[in-house]
py3Dmol code that shows the C-alpha trace and the ligand (Angstrom):
import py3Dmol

protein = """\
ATOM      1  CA  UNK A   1       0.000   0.000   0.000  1.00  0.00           C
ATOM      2  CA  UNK A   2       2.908   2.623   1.291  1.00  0.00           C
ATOM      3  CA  UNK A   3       4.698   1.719  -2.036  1.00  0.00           C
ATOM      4  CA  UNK A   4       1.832   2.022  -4.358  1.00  0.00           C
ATOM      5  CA  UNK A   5       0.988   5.352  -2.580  1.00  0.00           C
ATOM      6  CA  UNK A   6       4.831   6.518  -3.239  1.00  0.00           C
ATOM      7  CA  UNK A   7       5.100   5.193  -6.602  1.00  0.00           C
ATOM      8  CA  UNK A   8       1.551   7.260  -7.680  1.00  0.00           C
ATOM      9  CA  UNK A   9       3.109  10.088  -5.782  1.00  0.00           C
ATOM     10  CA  UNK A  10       6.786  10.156  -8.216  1.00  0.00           C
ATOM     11  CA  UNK A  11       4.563   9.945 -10.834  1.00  0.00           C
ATOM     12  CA  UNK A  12       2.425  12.499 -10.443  1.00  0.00           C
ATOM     13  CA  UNK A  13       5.326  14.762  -9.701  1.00  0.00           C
ATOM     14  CA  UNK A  14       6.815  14.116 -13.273  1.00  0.00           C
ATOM     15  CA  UNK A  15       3.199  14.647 -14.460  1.00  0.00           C
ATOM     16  CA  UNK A  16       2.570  17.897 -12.358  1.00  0.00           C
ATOM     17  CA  UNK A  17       5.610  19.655 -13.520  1.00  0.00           C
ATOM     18  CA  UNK A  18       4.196  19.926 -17.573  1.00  0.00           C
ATOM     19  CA  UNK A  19       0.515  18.454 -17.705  1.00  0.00           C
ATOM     20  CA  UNK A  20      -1.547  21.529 -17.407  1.00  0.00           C
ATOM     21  CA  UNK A  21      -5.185  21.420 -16.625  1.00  0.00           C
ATOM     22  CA  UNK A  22      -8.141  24.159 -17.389  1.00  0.00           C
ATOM     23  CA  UNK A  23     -10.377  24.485 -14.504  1.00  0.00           C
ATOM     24  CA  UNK A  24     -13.908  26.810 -15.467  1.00  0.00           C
ATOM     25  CA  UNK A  25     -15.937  28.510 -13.090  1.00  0.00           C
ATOM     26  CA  UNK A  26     -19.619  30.279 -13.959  1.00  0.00           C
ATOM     27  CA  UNK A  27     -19.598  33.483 -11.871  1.00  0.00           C
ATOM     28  CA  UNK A  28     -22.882  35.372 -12.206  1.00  0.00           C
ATOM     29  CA  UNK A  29     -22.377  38.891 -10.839  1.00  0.00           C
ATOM     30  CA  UNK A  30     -25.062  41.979 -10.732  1.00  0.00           C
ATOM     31  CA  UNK A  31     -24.276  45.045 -12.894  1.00  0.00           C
ATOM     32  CA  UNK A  32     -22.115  42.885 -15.422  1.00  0.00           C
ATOM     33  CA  UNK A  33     -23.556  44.445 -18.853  1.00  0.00           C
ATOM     34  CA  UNK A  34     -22.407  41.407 -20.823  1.00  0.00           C
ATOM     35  CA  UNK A  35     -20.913  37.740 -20.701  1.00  0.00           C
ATOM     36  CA  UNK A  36     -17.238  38.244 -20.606  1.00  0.00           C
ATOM     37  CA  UNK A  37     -14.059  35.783 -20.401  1.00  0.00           C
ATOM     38  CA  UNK A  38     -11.258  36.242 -18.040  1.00  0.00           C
ATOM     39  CA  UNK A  39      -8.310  34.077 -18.053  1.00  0.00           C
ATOM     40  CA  UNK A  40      -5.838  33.981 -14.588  1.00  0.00           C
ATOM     41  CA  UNK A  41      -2.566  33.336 -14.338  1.00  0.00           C
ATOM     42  CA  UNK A  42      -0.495  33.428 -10.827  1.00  0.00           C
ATOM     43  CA  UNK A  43       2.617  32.017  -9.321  1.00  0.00           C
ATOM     44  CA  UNK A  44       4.553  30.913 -12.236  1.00  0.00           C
ATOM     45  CA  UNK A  45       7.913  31.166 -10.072  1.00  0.00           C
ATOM     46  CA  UNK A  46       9.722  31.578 -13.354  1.00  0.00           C
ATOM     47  CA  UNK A  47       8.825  28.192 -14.949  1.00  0.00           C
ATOM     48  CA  UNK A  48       8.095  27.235 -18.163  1.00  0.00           C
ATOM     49  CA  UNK A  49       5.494  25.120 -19.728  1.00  0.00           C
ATOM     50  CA  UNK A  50       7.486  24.784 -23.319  1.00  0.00           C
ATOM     51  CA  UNK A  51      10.069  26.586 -24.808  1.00  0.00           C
ATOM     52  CA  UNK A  52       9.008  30.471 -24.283  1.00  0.00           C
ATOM     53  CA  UNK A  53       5.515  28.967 -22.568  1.00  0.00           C
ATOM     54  CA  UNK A  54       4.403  28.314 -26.083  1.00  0.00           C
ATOM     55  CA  UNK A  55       2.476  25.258 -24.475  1.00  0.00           C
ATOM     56  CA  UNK A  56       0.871  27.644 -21.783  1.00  0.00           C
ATOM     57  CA  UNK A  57       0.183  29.950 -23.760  1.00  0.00           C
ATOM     58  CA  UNK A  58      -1.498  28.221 -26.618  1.00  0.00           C
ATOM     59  CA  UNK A  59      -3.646  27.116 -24.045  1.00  0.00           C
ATOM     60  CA  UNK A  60      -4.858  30.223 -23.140  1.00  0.00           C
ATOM     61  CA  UNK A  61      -4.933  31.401 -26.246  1.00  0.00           C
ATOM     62  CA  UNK A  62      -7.593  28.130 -27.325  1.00  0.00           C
ATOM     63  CA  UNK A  63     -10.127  29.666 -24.439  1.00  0.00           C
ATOM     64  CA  UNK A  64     -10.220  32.793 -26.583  1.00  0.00           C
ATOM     65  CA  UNK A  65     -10.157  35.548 -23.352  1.00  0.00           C
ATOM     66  CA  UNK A  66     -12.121  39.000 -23.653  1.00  0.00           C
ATOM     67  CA  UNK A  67      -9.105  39.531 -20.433  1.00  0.00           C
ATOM     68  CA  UNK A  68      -6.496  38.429 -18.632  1.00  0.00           C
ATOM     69  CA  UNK A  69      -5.603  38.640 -15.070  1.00  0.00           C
ATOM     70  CA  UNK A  70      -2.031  37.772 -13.758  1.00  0.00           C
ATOM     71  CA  UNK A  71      -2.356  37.287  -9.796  1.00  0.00           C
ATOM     72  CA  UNK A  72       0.871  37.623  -9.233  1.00  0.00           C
ATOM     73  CA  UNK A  73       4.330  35.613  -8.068  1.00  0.00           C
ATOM     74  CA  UNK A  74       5.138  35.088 -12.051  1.00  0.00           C
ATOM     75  CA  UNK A  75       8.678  35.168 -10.644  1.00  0.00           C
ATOM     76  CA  UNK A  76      10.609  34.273  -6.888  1.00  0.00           C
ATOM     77  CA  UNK A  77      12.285  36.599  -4.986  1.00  0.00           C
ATOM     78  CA  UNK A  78      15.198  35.656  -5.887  1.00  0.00           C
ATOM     79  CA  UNK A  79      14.993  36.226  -9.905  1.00  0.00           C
ATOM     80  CA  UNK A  80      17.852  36.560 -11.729  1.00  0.00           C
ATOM     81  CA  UNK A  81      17.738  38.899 -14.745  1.00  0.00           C
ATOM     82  CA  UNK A  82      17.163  36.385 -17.146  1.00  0.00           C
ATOM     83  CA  UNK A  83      13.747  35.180 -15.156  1.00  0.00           C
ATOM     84  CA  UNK A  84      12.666  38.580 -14.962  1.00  0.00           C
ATOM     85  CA  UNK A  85      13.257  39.206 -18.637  1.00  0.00           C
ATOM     86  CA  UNK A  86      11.345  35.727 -19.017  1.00  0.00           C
ATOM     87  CA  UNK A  87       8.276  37.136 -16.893  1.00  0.00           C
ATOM     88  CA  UNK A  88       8.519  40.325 -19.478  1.00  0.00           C
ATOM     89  CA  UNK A  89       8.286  38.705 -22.757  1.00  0.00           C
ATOM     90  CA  UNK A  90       5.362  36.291 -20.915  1.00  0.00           C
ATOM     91  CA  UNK A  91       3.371  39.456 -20.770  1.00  0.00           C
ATOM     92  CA  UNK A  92       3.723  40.824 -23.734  1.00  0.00           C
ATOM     93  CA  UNK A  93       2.860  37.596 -25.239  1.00  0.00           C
ATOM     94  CA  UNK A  94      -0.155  37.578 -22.973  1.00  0.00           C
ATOM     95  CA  UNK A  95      -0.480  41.133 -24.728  1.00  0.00           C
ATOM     96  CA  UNK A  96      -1.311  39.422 -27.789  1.00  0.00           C
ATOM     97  CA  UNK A  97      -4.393  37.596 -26.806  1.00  0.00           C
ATOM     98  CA  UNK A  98      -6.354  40.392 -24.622  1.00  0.00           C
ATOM     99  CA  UNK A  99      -5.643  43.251 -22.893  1.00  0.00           C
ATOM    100  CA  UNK A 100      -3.888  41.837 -19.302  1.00  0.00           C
ATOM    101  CA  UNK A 101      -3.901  43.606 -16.059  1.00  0.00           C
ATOM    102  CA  UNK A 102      -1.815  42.638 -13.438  1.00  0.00           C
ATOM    103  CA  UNK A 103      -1.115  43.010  -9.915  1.00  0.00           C
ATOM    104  CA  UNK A 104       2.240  42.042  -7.405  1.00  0.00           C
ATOM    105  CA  UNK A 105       2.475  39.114  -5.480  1.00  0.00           C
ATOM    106  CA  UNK A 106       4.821  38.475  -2.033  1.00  0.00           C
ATOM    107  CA  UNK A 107       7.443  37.083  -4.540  1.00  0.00           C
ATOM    108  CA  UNK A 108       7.836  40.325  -6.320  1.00  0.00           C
ATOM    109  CA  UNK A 109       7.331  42.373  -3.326  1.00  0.00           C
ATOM    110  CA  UNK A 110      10.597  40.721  -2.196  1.00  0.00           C
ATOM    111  CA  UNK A 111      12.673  40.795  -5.235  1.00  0.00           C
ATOM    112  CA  UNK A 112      12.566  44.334  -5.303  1.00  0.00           C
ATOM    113  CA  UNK A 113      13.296  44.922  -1.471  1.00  0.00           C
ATOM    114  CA  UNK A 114      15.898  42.367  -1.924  1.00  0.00           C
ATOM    115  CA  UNK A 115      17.563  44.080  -5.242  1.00  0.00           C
ATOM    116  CA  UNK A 116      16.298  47.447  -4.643  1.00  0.00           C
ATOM    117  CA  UNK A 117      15.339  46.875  -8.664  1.00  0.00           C
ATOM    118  CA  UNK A 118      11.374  48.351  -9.632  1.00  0.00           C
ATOM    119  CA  UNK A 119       9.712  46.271 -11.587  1.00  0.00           C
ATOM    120  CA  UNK A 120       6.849  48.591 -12.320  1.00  0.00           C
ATOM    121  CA  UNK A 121       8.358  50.224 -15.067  1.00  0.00           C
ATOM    122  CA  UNK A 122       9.338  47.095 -16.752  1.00  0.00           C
ATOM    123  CA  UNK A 123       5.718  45.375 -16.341  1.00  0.00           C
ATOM    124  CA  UNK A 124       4.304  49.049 -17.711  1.00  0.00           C
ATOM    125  CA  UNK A 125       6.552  48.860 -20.574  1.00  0.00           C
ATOM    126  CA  UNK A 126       4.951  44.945 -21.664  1.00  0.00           C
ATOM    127  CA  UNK A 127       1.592  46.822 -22.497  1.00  0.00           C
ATOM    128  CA  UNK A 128       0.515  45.034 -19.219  1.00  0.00           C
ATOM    129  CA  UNK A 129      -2.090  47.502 -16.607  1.00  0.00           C
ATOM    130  CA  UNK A 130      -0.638  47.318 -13.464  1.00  0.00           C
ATOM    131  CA  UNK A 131      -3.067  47.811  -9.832  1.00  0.00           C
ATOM    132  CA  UNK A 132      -0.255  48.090  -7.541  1.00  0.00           C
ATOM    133  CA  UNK A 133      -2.729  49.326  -4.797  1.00  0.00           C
ATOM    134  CA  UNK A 134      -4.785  50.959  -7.303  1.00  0.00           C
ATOM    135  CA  UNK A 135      -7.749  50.584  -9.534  1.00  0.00           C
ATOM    136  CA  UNK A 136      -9.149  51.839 -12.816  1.00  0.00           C
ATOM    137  CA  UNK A 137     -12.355  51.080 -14.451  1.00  0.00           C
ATOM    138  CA  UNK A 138     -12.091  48.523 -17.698  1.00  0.00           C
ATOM    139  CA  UNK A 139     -14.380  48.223 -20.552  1.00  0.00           C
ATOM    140  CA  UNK A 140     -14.073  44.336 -20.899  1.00  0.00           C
ATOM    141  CA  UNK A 141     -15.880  43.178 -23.715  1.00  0.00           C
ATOM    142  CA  UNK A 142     -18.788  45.959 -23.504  1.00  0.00           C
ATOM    143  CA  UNK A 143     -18.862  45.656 -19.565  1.00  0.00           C
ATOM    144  CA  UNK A 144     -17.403  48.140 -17.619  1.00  0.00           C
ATOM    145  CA  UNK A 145     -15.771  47.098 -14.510  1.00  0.00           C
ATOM    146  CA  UNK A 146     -14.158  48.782 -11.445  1.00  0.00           C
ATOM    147  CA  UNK A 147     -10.618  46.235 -11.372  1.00  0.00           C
ATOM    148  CA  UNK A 148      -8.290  47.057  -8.279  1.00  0.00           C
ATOM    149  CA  UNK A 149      -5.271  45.400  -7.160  1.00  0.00           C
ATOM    150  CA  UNK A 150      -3.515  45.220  -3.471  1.00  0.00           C
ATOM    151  CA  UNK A 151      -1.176  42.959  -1.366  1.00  0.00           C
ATOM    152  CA  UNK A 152      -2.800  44.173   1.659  1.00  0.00           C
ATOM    153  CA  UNK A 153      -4.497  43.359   4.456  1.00  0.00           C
ATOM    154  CA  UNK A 154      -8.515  44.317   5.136  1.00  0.00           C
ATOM    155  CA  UNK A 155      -7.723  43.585   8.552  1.00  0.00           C
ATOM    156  CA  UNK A 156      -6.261  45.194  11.270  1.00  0.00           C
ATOM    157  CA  UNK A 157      -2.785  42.086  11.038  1.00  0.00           C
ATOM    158  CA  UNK A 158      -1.171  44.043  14.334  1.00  0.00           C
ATOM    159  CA  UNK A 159      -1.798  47.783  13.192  1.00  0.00           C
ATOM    160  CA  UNK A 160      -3.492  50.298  15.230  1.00  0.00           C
ATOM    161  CA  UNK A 161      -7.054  51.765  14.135  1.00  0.00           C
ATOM    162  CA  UNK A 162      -5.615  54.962  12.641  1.00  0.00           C
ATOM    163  CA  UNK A 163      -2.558  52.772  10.594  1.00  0.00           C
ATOM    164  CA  UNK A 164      -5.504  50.798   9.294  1.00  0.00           C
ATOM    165  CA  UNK A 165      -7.775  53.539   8.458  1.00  0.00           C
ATOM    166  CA  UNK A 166      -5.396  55.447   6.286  1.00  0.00           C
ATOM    167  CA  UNK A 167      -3.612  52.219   4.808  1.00  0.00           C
ATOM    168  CA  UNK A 168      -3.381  52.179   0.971  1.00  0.00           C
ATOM    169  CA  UNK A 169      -5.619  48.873   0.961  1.00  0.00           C
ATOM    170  CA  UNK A 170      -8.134  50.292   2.904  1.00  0.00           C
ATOM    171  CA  UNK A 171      -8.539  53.246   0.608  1.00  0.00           C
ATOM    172  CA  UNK A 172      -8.399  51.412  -2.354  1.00  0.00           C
ATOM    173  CA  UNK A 173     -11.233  49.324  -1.096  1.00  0.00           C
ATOM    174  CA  UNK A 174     -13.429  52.627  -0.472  1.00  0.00           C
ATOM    175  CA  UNK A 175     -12.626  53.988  -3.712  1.00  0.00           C
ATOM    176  CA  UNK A 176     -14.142  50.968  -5.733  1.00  0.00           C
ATOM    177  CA  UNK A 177     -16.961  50.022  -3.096  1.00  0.00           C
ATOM    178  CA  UNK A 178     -17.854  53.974  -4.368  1.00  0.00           C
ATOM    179  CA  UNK A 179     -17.429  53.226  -7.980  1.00  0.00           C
ATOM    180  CA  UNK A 180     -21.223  51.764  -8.251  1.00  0.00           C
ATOM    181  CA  UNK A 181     -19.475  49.540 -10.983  1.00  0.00           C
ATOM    182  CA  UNK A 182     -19.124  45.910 -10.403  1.00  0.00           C
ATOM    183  CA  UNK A 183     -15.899  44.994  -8.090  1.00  0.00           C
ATOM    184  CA  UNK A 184     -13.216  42.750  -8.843  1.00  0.00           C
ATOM    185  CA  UNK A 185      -9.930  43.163  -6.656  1.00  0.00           C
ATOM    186  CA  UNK A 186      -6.661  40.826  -8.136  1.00  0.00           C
ATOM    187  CA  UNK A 187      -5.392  40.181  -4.199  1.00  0.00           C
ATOM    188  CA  UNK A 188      -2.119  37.095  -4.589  1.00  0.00           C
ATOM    189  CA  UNK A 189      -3.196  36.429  -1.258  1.00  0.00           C
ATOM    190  CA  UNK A 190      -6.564  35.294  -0.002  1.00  0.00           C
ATOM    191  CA  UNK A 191      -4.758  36.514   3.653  1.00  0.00           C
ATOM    192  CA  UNK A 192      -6.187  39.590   2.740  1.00  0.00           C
ATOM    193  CA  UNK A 193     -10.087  38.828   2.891  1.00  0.00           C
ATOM    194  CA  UNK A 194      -9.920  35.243   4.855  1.00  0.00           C
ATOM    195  CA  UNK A 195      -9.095  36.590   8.207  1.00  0.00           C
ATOM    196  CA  UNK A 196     -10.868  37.943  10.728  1.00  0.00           C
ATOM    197  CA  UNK A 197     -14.043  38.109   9.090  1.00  0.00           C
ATOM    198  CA  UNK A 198     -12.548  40.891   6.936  1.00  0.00           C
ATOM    199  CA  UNK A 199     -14.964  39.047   4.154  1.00  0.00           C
ATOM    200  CA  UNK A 200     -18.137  40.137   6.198  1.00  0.00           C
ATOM    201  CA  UNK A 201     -16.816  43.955   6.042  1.00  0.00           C
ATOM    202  CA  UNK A 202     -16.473  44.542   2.274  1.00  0.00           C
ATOM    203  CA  UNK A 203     -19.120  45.163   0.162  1.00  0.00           C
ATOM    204  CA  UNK A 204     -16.799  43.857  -3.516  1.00  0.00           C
ATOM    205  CA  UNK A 205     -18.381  41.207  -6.431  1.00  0.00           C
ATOM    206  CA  UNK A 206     -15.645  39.438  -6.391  1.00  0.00           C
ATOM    207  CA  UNK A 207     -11.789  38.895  -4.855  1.00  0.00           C
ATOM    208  CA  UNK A 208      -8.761  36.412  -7.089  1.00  0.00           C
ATOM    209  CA  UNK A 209      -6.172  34.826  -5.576  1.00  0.00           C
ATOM    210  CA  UNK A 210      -3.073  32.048  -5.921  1.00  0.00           C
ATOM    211  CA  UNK A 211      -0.654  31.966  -3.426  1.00  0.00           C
ATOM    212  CA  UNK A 212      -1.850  28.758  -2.274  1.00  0.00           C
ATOM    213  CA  UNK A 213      -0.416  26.638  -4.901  1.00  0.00           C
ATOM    214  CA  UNK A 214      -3.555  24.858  -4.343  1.00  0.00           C
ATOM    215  CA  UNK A 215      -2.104  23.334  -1.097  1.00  0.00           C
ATOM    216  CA  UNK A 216       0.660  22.262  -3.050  1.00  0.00           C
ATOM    217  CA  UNK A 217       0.162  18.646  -2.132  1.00  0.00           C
ATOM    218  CA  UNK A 218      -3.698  17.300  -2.630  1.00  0.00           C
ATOM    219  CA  UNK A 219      -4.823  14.057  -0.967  1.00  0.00           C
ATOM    220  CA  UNK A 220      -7.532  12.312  -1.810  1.00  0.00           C
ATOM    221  CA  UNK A 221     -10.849  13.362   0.279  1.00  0.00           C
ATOM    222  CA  UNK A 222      -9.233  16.065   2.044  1.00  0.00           C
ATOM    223  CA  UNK A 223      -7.780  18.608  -0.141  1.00  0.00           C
ATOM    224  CA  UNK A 224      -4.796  20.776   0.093  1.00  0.00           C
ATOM    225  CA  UNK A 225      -1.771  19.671   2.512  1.00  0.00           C
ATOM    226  CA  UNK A 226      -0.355  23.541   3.438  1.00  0.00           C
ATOM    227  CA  UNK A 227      -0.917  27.286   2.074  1.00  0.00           C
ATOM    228  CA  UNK A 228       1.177  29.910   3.857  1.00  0.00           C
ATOM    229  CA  UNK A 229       0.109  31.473   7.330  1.00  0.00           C
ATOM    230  CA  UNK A 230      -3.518  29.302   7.083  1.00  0.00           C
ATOM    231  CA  UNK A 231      -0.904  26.273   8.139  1.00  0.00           C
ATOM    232  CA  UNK A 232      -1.683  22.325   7.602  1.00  0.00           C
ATOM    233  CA  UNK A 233      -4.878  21.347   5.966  1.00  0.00           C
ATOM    234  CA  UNK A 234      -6.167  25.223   5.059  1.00  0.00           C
ATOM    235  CA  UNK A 235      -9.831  25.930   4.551  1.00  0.00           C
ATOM    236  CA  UNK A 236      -9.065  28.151   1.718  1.00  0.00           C
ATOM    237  CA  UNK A 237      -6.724  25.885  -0.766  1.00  0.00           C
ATOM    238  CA  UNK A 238      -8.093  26.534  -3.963  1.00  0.00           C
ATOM    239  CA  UNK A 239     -11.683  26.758  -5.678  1.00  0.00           C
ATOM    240  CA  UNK A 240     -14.720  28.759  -5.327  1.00  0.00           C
ATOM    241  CA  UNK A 241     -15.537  30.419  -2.103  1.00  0.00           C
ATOM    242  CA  UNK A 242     -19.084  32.717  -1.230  1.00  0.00           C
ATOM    243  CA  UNK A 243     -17.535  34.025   1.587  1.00  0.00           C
ATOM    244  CA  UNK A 244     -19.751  37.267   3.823  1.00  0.00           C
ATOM    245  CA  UNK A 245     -20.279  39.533   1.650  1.00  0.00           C
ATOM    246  CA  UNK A 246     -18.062  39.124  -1.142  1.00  0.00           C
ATOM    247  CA  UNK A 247     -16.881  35.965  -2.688  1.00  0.00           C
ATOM    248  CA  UNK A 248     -13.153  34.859  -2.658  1.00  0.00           C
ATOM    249  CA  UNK A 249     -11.663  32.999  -6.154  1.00  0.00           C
ATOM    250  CA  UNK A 250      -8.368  30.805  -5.279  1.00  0.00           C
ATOM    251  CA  UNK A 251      -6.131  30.011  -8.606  1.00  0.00           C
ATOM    252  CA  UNK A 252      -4.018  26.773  -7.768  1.00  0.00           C
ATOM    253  CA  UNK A 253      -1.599  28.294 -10.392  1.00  0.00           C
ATOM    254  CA  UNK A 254       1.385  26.117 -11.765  1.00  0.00           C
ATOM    255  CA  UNK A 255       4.161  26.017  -9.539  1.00  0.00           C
ATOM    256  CA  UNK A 256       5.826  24.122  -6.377  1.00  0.00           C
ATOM    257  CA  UNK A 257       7.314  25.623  -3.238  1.00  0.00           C
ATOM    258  CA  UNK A 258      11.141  26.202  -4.272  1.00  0.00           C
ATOM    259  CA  UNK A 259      12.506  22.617  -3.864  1.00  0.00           C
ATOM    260  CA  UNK A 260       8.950  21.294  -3.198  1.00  0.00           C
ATOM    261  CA  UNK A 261       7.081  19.501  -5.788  1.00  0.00           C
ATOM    262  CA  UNK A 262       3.208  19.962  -6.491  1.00  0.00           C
ATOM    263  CA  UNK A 263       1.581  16.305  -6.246  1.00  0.00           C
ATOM    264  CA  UNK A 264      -1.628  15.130  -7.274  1.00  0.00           C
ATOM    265  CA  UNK A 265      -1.985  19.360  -7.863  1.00  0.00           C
ATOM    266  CA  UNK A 266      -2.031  19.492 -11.672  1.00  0.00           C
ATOM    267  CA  UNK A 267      -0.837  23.316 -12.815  1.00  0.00           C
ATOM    268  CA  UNK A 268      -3.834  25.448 -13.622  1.00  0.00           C
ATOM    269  CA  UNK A 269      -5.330  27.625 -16.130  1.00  0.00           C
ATOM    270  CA  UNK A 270      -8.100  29.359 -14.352  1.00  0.00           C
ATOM    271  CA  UNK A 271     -11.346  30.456 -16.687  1.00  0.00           C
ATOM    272  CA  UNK A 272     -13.647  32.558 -15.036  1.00  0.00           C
ATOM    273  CA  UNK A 273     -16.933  33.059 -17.653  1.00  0.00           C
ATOM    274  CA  UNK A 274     -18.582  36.206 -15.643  1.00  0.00           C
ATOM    275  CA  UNK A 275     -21.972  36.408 -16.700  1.00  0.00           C
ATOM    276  CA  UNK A 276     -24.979  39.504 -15.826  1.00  0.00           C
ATOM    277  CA  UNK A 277     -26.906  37.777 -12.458  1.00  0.00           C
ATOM    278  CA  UNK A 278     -30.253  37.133 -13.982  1.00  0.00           C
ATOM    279  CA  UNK A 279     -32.935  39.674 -12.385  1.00  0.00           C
ATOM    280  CA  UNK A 280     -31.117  41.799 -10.081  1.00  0.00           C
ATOM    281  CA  UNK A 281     -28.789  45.305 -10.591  1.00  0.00           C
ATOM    282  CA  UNK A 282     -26.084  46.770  -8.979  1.00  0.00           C
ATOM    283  CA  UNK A 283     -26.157  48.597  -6.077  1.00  0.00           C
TER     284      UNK A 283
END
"""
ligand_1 = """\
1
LIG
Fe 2.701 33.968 -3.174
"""
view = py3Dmol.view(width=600, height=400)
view.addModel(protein, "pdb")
view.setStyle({"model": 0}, {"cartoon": {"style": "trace"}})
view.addModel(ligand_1, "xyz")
view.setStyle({"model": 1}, {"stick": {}})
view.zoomTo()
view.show()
């Protein structure tokens, strides 16, 4: 049994490290105009499905995207220059299927207070939108959208009232909840909504994350083994969650932990088809 079990298990680490799978969810949200497409991308780590991520990106390119939101962690903190330059042509040829805002994840947020290097600029220059604790509102295929971006917290995490209050995250969440528009915040980490009940405080359509890799290891009938800070076993691994008032999207995206290897955790394309809620409007 233990070697059957470990056999299956080297397998599907030579299977998760190029076998890509698409995973669709239906997400009917009020004040959406029209049916639109959004593909997600998030924690690449600098790997590469193919030679340039032809293979990845032929896949997204088959699911025919109105948009295209990259979560985040596309490279590790510690990036050389040829990953970075990697994570740079990715989005450009992301470019040239829809139009692709993205946002930072932890990994980037490192690599540039490890390097002291900005890697705004260079993610402005791919043609890429970048929310770095901002948001803007996007036409998307006839529907216009209020899209934000943040590696905050919408909790408290240790700060006093006033820190909170005045946080860039915490504004950024009162601009769009003002916008009347539907919401849709790119946040790498769920961290930012799961704790705390910060879910039952903010009035958005709709939050995406990675960061979980999906709980990097998945065993059968329980899910994901570990995400960051949630620990062993975490509630929020990957999928679909209605969470409060808001509703919380996890990307299992395609990478591993550094040395450790994604099992039974196939690397994921996420398709979102957003659809108008039947019956109800905005507001
Ligand atoms: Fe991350």
């Amino acid at each position: 049994m233990a070697l059957a079990a470990g056999i299956a298990a080297g397998i599907s680490i030579v299977v998760c490290r190029s076998a890509l799978t698409v995973r669709e969810y239906d997400l009917p949200t009020e004040g959406v105009e029209r049916p639109f497409t959004a593909v997600c991308v998030t924690d690449l780590h600098g790997r590469e499905f193919g030679r340039d991520n032809e293979k990845l990106l032929a896949e997204i390119r088959a699911r025919k995207p109105d948009v295209i939101f990259s979560l985040g962690d596309l490279i590790s903190r510690s990036a050389g220059e040829k990953e970075v330059a990697r994570m740079c042509d990715f989005l450009r040829a992301l470019r040239e299927i829809a139009p692709v805002y993205a946002s930072f994840g932890n990994h980037e947020e490192d690599y540039t207070a490890l390097s002291g290097k900005d890697l705004r600029p260079l993610i402005r220059d791919t043609g890429a939108i970048l929310l770095d604790e901002e948001c803007c509102v996007a036409d998307i295929a006839g529907s216009r959208i209020c899209l934000g971006g943040t590696l905050g917290h919408l909790w408290p995490d240790g700060r006093s009232r006033e820190e909170f209050l005045s946080s860039p995250e915490y504004r950024l969440m009162e601009r769009m909840q003002a916008s009347g528009l539907p919401t849709v915040v790119l946040s790498h980490r769920p961290d930012t909504i799961i704790f705390e009940k910060a879910y039952e405080n903010w009035d958005i359509d709709l939050f995406l994350s990675g960061h979980t890799h999906g709980g990097l290891i998945r065993l059968p009938l329980i899910g994901g083994l570990y995400a960051p800070r949630q620990g062993i076993f975490p509630r929020y691994d990957r999928g679909y969650f209605p969470i409060g008032r808001t509703r919380l999207l996890i990307s299992g995206g395609f990478a591993g932990y550094g040395p450790f290897p994604r099992i039974f955790n196939r690397p994921e394309i996420c398709v979102l088809r957003i659809t108008p809620a039947e019956g109800s409007s905005h507001g």
